[in-house]
N, C-alpha and C positions, 0 to 999 in steps of 0.2 A: 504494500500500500504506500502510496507520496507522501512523504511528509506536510500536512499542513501549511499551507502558506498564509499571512495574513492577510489576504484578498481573497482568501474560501469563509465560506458563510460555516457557521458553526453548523446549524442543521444540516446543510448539504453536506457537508463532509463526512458529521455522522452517516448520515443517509448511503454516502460513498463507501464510509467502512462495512457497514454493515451487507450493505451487495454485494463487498469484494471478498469482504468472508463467506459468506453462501455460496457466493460461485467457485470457491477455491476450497471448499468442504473444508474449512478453520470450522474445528468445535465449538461450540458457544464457550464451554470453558476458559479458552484460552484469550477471548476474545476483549477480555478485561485489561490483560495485560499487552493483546497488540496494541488498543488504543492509545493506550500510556505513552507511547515512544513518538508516535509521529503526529503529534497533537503540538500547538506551542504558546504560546502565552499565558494569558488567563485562564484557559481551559487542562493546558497542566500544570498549573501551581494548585487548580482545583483538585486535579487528580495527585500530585503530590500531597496533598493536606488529607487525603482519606488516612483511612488505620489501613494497615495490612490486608484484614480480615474484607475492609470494605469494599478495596481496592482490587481483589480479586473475583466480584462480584457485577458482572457487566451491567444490570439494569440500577446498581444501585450506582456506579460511577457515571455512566449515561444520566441518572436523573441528577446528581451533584452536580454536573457541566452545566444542562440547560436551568438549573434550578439558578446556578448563579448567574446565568443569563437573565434571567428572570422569564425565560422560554416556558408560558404553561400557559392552559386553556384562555386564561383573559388577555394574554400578550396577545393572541391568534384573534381572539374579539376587538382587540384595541386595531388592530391591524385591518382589521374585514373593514371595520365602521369607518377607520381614516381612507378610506381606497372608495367606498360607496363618494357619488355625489353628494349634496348637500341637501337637497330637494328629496333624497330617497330615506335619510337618518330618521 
């Protein structure tokens, strides 16, 4: 997988790992710790700051990244309503 560049959007890139693991039969297992390496800024100082224990757990290091994104259902809401017209809110 590429290492992250700061011009990739944090969900796509997610979205990137997670294809290139399915297509390349990476066990969900391991997948914790491919994210870790090719990630960079904020999103691995986030994944450096888990425990061990949490860090080896893919949906809980995935939710830590977007969580300090602050990436969760009302970001997706705040997003929909800013893109509508004005005449449709």
């Amino acid at each position: 997988m590429p290492k992250m560049t700061r011009d990739d959007g944090l969900e796509a890139y997610i979205e990137a790992f997670e294809h290139h693991a399915l297509m390349t039969g990476l066990e969900k297992e391991y997948w914790a710790s491919q994210l870790g390496a090719p990630i960079i800024g904020k999103p691995q100082a986030t994944y450096r700051a888990l425990t061990r224990d949490e860090a080896r757990n893919y949906e809980r290091v995935k939710a830590a990244i977007l969580y300090w994104f602050e990436i969760n259902p009302d970001y997706y809401r705040k997003q929909f309503w800013a893109k509508k017209a004005p005449d449709e809110k």
